[in-house]
PLY file of the C-alpha trace (Angstrom):
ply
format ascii 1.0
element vertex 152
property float x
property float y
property float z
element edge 151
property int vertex1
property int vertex2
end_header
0.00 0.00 0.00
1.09 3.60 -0.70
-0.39 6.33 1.35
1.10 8.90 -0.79
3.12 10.27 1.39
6.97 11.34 -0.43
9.02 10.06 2.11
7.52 6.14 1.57
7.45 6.70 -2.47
11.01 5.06 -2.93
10.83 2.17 -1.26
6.69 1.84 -2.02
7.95 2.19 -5.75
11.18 -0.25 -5.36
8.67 -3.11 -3.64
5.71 -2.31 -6.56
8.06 -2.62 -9.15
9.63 -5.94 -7.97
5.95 -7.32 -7.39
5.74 -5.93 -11.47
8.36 -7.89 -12.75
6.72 -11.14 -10.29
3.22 -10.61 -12.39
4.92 -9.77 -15.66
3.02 -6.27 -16.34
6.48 -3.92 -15.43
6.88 -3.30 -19.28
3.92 -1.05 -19.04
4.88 1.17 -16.17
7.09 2.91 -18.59
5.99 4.56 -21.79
5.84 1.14 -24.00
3.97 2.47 -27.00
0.84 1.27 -26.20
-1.44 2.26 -29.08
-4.20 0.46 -29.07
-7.73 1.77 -27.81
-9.21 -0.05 -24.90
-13.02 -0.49 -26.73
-10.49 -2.34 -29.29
-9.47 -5.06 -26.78
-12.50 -7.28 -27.09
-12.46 -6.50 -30.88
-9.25 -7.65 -31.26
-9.08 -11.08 -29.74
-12.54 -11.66 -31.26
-11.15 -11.27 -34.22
-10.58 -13.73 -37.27
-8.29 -13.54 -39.80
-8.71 -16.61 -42.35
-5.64 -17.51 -43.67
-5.04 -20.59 -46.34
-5.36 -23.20 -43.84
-8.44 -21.93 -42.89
-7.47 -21.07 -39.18
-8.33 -18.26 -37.34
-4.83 -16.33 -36.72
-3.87 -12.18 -35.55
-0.84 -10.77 -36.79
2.25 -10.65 -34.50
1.96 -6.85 -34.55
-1.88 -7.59 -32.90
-0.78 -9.79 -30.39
1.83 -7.60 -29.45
-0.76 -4.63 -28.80
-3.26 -7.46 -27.26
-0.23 -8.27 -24.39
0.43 -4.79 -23.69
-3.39 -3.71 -23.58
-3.79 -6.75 -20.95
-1.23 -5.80 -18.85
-1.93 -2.22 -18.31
-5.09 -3.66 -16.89
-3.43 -5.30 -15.32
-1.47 -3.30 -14.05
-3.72 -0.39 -13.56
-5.85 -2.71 -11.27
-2.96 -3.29 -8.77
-1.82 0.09 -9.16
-5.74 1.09 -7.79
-5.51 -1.36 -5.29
-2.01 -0.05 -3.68
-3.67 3.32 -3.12
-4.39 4.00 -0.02
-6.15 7.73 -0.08
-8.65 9.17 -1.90
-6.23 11.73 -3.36
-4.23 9.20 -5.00
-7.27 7.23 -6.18
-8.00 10.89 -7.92
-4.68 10.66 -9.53
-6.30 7.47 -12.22
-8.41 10.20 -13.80
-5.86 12.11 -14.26
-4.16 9.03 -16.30
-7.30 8.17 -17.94
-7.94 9.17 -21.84
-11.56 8.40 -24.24
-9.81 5.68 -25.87
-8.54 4.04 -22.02
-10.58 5.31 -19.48
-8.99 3.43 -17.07
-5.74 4.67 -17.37
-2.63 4.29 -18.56
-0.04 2.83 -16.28
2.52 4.89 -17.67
0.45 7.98 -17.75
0.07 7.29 -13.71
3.47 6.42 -12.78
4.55 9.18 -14.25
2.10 11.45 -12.59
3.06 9.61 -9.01
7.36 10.13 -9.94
6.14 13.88 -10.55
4.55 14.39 -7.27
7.13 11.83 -4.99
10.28 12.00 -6.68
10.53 15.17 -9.08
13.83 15.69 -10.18
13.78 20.00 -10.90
16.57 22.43 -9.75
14.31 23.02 -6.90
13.73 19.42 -5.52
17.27 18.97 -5.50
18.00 21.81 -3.17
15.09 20.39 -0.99
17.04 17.45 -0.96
20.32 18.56 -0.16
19.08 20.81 2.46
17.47 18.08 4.35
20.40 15.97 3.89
22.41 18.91 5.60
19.74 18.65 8.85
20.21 14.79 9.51
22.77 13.97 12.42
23.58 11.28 14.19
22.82 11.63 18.10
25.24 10.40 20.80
23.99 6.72 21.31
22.33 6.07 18.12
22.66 3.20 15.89
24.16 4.17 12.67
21.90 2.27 10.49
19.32 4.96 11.52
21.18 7.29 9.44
21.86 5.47 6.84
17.91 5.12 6.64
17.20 8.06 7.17
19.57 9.35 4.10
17.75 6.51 2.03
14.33 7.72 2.49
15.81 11.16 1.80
0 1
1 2
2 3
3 4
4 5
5 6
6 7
7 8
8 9
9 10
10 11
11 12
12 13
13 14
14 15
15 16
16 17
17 18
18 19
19 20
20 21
21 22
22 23
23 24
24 25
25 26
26 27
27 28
28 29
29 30
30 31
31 32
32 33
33 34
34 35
35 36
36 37
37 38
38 39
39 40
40 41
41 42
42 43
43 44
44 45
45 46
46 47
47 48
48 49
49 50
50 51
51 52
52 53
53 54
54 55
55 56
56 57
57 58
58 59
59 60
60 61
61 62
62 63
63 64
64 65
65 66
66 67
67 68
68 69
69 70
70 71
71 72
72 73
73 74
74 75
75 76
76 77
77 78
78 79
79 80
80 81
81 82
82 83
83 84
84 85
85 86
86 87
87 88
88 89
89 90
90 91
91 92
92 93
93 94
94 95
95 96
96 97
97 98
98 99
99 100
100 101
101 102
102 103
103 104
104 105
105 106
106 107
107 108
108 109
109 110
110 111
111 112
112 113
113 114
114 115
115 116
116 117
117 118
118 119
119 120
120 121
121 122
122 123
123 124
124 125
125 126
126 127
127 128
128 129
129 130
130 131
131 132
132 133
133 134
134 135
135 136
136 137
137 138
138 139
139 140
140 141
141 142
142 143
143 144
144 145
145 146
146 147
147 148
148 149
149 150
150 151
C-alpha cells in the first residue's frame, strides 16, 4: 500500500516494481507504446483472420498490442488497489484518456514520480538541504542514518 506520502514513495515504488516484474506487467509502467484503444481489446481477440489453412490467426503486430493492452489492466488494477487515499485514487483520472478510461499505467506512474520524486533544480535543493539537517545523536545506531539518508 502507498499512502502517498513522499518520504515512503522510494521504497513503495522499489517493492511495486519488484511485485511488477513477479506478475509480468512492469513493461507497461514505462511509456511502451501502447497504441491500441481499450473499446479495441474485445475486438481484437474476437477477431478472425482466415488464412489458407483456414485457421483463425492475428498478426504478431496484434498480439503484441493485445499483451500490452492486458497488462496495463493489469497493471492499472494493482496500481488502484495499492492506493491507499482518496487523493491518489484521484490521480487514475488524471491518467485516464476516451480511448482508455482506465488509465494508462505509464500515464500514472509518471504522474506519481512527478509528485514523490521530481527531479527540478528546486527538488534537489530540498534534498540537499534536508540531507544537511540529519545527524547522528550520541547513542544512536548508525543504520538509523543510513535510513534516514535513504528515504531522503
Amino acid at each position: 500500500m502507498f499512502n502517498g506520502d513522499e518520504k515512503n514513495f522510494q521504497s513503495w515504488w522499489i517493492k511495486f516494481q519488484a511485485y511488477a516484474r513477479v506478475k509480468g506487467f512492469h513493461p507497461v509502467l514505462t511509456d511502451a507504446g501502447i497504441a491500441i484503444d481499450e473499446s479495441d481489446i474485445e475486438d481484437l481477440e474476437l477477431k478472425e483472420k482466415h488464412g489458407s489453412s483456414g485457421t483463425n490467426v492475428r498478426t504478431r503486430d496484434e498480439e503484441k498490442q493485445l499483451k500490452l493492452a492486458k497488462k496495463n489492466l493489469l497493471a492499472m488494477a494493482h496500481l488502484t488497489m495499492a492506493f491507499g487515499s482518496e487523493v491518489l485514487l484521484n490521480k487514475i483520472a488524471s491518467a485516464s484518456t476516451r480511448e482508455w478510461p482506465g488509465g494508462l499505467a505509464f500515464r500514472l506512474v509518471a504522474l506519481l514520480k512527478e509528485k514523490c520524486a521530481p527531479k527540478d533544480q528546486i527538488s534537489g535543493v530540498k534534498r540537499t538541504r534536508k540531507l544537511g539537517q540529519i545527524a547522528l545523536k550520541a547513542g544512536e545506531n548508525p543504520a538509523t542514518l543510513f535510513k534516514q539518508i535513504k528515504a531522503i
